[in-house]
SERO-163288 format. One record per residue (C-alpha): residue number from 1; residue in three letters; chain; x, y, z. Coordinates in steps of 0.5 Angstrom, whole numbers. Each point is the difference from the previous one (the first is absolute). Layout:
<rs>
{r NUM, "ALA", "A", {X, Y, Z}}
...
</rs>
This chain:
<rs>
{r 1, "UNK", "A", {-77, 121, 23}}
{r 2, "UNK", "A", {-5, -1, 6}}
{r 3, "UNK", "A", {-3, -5, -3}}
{r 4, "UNK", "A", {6, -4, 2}}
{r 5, "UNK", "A", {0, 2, 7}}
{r 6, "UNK", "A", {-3, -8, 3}}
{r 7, "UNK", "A", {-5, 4, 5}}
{r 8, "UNK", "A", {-3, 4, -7}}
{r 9, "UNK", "A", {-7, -3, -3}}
{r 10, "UNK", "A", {-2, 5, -4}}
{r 11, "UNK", "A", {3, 6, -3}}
{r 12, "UNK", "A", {-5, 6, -2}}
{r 13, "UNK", "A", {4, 3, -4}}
{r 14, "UNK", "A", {-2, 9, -1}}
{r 15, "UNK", "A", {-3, -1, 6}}
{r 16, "UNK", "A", {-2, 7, 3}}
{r 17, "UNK", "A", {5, 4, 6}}
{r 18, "UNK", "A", {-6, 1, 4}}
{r 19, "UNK", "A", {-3, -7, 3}}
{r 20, "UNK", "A", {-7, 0, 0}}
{r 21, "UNK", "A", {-6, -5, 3}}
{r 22, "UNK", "A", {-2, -1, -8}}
{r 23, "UNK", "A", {7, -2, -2}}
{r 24, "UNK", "A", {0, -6, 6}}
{r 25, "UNK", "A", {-7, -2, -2}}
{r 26, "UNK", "A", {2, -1, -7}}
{r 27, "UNK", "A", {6, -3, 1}}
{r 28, "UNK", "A", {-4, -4, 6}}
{r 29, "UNK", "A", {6, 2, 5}}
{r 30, "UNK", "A", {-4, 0, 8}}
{r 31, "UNK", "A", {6, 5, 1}}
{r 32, "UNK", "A", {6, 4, -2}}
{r 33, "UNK", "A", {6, 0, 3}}
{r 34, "UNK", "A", {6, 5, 0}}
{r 35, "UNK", "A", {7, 2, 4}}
{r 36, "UNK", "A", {0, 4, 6}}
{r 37, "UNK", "A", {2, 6, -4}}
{r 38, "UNK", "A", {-4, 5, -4}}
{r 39, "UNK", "A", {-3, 1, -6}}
{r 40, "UNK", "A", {-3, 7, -2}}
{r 41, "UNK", "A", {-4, 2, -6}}
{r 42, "UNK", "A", {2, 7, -3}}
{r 43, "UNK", "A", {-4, 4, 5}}
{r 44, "UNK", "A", {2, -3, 6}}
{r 45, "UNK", "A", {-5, -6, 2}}
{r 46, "UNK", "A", {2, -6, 1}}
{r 47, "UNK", "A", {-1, -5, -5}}
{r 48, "UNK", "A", {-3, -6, 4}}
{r 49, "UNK", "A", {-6, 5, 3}}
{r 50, "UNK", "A", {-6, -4, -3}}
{r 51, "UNK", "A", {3, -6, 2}}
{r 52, "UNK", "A", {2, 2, 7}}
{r 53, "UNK", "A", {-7, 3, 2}}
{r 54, "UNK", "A", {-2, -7, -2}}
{r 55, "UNK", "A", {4, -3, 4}}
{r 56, "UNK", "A", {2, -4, -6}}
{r 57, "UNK", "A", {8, 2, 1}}
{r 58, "UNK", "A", {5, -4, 3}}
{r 59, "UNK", "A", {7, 2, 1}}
{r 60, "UNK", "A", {7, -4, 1}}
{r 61, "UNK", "A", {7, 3, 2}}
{r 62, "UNK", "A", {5, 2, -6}}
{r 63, "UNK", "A", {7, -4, 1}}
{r 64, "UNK", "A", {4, 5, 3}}
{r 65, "UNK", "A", {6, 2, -4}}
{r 66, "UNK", "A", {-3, -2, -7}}
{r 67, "UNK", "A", {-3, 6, -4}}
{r 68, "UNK", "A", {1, 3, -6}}
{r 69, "UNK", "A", {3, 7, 2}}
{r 70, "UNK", "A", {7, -5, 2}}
{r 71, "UNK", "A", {0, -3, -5}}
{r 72, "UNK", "A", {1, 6, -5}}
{r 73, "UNK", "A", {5, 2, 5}}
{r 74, "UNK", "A", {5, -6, -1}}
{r 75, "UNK", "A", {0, 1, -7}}
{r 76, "UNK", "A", {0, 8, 0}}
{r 77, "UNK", "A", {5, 0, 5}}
{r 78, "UNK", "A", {4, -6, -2}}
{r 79, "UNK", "A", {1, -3, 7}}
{r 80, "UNK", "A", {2, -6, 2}}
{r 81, "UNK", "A", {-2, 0, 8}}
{r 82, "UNK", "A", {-6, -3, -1}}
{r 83, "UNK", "A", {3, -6, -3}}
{r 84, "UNK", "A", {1, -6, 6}}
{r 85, "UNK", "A", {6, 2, 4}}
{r 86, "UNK", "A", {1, 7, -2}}
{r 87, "UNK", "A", {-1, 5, 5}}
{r 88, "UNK", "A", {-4, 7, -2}}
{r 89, "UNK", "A", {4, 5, -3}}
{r 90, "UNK", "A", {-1, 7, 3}}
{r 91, "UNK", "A", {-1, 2, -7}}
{r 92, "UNK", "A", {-7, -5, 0}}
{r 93, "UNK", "A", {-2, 1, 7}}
{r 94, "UNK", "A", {0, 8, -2}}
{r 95, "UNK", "A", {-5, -2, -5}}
{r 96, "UNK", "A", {-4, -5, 4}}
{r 97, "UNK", "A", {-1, 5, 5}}
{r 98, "UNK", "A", {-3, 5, -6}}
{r 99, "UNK", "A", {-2, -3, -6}}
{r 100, "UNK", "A", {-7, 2, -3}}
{r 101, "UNK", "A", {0, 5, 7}}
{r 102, "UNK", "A", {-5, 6, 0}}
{r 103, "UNK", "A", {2, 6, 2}}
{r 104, "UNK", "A", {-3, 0, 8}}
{r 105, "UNK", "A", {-1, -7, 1}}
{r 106, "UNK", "A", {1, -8, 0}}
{r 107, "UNK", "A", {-5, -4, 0}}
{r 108, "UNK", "A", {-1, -8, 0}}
{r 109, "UNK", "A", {0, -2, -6}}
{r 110, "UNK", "A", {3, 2, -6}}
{r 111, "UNK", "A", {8, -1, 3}}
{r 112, "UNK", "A", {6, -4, 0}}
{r 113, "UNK", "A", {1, -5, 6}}
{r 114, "UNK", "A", {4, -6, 1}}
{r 115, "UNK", "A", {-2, -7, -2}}
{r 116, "UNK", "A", {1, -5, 6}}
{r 117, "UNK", "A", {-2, -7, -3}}
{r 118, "UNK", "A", {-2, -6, 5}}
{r 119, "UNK", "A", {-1, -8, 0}}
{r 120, "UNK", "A", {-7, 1, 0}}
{r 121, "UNK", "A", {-1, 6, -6}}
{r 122, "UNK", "A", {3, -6, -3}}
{r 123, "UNK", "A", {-5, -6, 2}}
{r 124, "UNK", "A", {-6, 5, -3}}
{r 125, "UNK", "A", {3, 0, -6}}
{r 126, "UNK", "A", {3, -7, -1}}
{r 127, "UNK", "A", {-4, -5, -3}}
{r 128, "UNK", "A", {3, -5, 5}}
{r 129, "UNK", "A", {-2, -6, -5}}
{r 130, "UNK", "A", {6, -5, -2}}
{r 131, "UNK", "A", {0, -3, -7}}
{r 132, "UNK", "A", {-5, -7, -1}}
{r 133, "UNK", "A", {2, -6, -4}}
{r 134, "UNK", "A", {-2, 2, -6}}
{r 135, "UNK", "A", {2, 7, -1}}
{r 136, "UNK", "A", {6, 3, -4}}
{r 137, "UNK", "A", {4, 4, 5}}
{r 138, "UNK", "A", {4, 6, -5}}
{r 139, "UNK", "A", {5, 5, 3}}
{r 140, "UNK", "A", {1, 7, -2}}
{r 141, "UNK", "A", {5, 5, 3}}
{r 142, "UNK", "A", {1, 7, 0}}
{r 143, "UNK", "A", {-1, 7, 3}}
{r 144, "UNK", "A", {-7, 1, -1}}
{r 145, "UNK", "A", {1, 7, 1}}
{r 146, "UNK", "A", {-7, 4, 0}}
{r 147, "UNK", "A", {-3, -6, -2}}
{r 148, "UNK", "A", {-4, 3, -5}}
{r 149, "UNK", "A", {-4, -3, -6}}
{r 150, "UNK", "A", {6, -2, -4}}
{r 151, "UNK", "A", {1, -4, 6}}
{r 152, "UNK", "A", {-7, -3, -1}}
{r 153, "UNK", "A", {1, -2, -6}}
{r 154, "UNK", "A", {6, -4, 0}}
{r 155, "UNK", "A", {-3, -3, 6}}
{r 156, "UNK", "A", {-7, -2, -3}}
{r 157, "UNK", "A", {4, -3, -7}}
{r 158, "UNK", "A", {4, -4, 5}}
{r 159, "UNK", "A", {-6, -2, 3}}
{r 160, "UNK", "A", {-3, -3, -7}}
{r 161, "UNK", "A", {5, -5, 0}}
{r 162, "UNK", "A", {-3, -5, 4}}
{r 163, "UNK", "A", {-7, -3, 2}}
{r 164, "UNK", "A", {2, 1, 7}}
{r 165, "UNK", "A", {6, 5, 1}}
{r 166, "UNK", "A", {3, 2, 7}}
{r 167, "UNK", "A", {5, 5, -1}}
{r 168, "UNK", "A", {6, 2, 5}}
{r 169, "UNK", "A", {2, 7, -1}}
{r 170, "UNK", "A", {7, 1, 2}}
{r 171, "UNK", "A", {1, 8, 2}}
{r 172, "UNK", "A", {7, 2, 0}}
{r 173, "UNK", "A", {4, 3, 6}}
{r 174, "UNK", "A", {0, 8, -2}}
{r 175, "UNK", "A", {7, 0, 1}}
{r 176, "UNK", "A", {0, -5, -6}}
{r 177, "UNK", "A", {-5, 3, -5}}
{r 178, "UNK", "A", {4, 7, 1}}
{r 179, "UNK", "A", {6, -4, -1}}
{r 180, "UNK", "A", {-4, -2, -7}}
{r 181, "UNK", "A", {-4, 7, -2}}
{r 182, "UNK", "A", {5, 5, 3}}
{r 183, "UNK", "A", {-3, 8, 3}}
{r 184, "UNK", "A", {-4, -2, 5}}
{r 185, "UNK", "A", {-5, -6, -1}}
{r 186, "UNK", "A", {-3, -3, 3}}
{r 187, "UNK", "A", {-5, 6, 1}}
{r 188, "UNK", "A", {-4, -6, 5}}
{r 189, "UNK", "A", {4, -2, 5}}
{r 190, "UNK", "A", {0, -9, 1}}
{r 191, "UNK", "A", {-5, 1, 5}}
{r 192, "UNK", "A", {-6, 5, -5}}
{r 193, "UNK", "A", {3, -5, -6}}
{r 194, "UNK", "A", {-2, -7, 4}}
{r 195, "UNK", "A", {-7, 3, 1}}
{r 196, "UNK", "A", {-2, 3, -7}}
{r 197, "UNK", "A", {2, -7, -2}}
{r 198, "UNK", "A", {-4, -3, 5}}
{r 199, "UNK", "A", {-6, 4, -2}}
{r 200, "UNK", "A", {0, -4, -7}}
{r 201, "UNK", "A", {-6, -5, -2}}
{r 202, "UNK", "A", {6, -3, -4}}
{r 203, "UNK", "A", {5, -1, 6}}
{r 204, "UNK", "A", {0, -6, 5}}
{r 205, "UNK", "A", {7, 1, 3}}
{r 206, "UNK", "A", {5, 5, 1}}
{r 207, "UNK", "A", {7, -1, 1}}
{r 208, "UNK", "A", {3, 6, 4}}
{r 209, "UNK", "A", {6, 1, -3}}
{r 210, "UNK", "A", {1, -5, -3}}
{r 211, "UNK", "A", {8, -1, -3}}
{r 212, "UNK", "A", {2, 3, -6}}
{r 213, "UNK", "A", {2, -6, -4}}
{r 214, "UNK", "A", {-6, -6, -1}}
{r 215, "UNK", "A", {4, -6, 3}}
{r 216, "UNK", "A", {-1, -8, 0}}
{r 217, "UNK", "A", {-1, 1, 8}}
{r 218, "UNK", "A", {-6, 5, -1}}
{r 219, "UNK", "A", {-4, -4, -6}}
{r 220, "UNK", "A", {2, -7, 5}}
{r 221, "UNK", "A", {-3, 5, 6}}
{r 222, "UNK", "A", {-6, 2, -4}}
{r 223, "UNK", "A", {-1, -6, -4}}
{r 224, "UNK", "A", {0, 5, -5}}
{r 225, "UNK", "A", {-3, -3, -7}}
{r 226, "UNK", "A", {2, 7, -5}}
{r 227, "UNK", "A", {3, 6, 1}}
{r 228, "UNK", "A", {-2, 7, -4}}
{r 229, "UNK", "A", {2, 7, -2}}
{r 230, "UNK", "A", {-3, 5, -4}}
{r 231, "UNK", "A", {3, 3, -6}}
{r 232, "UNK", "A", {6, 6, 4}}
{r 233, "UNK", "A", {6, -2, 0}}
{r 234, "UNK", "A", {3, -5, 5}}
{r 235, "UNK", "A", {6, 3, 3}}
{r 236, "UNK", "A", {6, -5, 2}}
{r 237, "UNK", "A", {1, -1, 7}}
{r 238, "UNK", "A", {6, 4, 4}}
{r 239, "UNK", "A", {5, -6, -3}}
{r 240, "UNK", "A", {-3, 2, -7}}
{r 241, "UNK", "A", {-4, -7, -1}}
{r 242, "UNK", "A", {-7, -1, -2}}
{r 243, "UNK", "A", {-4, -1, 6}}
{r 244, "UNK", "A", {-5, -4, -4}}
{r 245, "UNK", "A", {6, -5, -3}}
{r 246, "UNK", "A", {-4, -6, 6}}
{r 247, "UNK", "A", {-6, -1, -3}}
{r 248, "UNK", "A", {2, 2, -8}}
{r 249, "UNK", "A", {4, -6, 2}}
{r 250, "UNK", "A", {-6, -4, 2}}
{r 251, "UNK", "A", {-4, 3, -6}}
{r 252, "UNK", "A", {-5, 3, 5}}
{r 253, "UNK", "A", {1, 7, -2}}
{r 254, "UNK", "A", {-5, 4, -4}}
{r 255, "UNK", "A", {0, 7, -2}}
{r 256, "UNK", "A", {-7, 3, 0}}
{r 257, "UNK", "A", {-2, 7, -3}}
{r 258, "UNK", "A", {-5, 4, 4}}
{r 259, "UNK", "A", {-2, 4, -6}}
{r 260, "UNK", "A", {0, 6, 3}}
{r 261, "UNK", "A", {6, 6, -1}}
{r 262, "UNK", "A", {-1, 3, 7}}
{r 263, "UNK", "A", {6, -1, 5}}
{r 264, "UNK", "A", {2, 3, 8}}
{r 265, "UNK", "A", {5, 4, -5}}
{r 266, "UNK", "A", {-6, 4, -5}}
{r 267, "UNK", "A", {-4, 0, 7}}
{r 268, "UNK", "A", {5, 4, 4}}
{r 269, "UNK", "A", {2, 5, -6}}
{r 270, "UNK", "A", {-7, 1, -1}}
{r 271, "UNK", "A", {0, 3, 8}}
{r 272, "UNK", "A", {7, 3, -1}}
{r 273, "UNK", "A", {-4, 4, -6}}
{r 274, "UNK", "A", {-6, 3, 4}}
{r 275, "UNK", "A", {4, 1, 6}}
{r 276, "UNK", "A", {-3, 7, 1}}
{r 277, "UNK", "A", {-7, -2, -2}}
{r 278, "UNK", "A", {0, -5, 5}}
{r 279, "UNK", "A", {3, 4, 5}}
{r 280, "UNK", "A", {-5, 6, 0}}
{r 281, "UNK", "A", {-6, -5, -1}}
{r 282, "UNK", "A", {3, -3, 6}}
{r 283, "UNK", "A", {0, 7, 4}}
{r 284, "UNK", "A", {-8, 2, -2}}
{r 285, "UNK", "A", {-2, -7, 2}}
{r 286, "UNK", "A", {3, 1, 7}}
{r 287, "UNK", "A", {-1, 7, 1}}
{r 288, "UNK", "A", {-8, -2, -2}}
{r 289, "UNK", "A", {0, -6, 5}}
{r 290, "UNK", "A", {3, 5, 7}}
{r 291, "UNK", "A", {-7, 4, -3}}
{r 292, "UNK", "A", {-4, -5, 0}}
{r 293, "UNK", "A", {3, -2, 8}}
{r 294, "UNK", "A", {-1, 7, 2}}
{r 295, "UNK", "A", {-6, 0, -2}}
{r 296, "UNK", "A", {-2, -7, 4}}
{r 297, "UNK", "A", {3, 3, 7}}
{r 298, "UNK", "A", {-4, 6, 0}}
{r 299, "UNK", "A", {-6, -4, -2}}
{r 300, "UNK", "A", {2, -5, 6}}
{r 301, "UNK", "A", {1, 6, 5}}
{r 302, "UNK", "A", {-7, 4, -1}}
{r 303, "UNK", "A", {-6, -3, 4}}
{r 304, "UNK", "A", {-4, -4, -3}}
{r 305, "UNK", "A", {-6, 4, -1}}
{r 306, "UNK", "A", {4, 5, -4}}
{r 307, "UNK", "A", {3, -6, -5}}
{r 308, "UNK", "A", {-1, 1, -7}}
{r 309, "UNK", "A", {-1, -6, -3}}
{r 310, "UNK", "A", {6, -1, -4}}
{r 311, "UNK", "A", {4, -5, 4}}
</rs>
């Protein structure tokens, strides 16, 4: 799945918790580089020390609003307000006020905040490279809801049908993927989908929302040369005809099978299951990161001669 990330090189797999200076001198990385959260070992010590001391540490801002723990959320609480349009529930803000929450704190990083997309989080992801003489053009379409490694595979197989591909992945309006999937999918509104997609070495454009029906005008617009789908079920649009019945009538339809069984649908139930487990590791992670806060404030405030030298 990381491999698949087009700024990724190199994937270590097992590679240890704890960044050392001999891990990035074996795999012949002059740094390492994290988000502007923390990560602690089961004593408390932060898991980049070595690295940090070195001065072999960089560290860039975490995409406010993205995280794991509103992610869980959406799918636990069955919400629809953070699909585009949608205003938060008191019911989904009561929870992103106190999700994971400790007893006798807040602290910055483990949380619920609000995603708010901008032109140029998009232009960072964006390859901004239009299709050359030469190259295939296939359009996929669909949700990519937590683009997952199901997603990869399809992508990467799509990938394999030409010398030179340039894929153009639609991403449906959420209203239009809820209409599809029901409850409350998308679990990524439009804005997170388009960047996840964005992110994969195999995508070159994105069509954010893109109409449910592939239509003459868009294969003419994107001069598209063949459409694919993987092997779920296609779902009639809303006036019961088949969305694909353009390029099936062209004969540029291909069905594509990822080989993989993993689905968004397996993903959430797998978080519905372990819900409570999720939920308690997530109130130790965060009653372990304000200890170790508190502990960096104390240190600050005492003079310098009277500093341990554990930060």
């Amino acid at each position: 799945m990381v491999q698949a990330i087009k700024w990724v090189d190199e994937v270590v797999p097992a590679a240890p918790y704890v960044t050392t200076l001999e891990t990035l001198d074996k795999y012949n990385c002059d740094f390492c580089v994290h988000g502007n959260d923390i990560t602690l070992t089961v004593d408390g010590r932060d898991t980049y020390e070595e690295v940090k001391q070195a001065g072999r540490y960089r560290e860039c801002k975490r995409t406010q609003g993205v995280s794991t723990t509103d992610l869980v959320g959406r799918m636990l609480l069955v919400t629809k307000a953070h699909h585009s349009s949608q205003e938060m529930s008191s019911e989904y803000r009561e929870y992103a006020d106190s999700f994971g929450k400790c007893p006798g704190g807040r602290n910055p990083w483990t949380g619920v905040s609000q995603f708010l997309q901008t032109s140029q989080k998009i232009i960072q992801f964006a390859s901004g490279k239009e299709p050359q003489p030469g190259e295939t053009v296939i359009y996929v379409a669909g949700a990519f809801d937590l683009f997952h490694i199901g997603h990869v595979d399809f992508l990467e197989k799509v990938h394999r049908l030409a010398d030179r591909p340039y894929i153009i992945a639609g991403l449906h309006f959420d209203q239009e993927v809820n209409r599809y999937k029901g409850k409350n999918y998308p679990i990524m509104n439009l804005h997170e989908r388009t960047l996840s997609v964005l992110a994969c070495r195999y995508v070159s454009e994105v069509v954010i929302g893109a109409p449910y029906a592939v239509t003459a005008e868009l294969l003419s617009h994107f001069k598209v040369d063949l459409v694919c789908h993987g092997k779920t079920e296609i779902i009639p649009d809303r006036d019961g005809s088949d969305p694909y019945q353009e390029p099936k009538r062209r004969g540029i339809f291909r069905q594509i099978d990822s080989g993989s069984n993993l689905t968004t649908d397996l993903i959430v139930q797998r978080i519905i299951t372990n819900r409570l487990e999720y939920e308690a590791r997530n109130q130790k992670k965060e009653a372990k990161e304000l200890a170790f806060l508190e502990a960096a404030r104390r240190h600050a405030a005492q003079p310098l001669g009277e500093r341990d030298g554990d930060f």
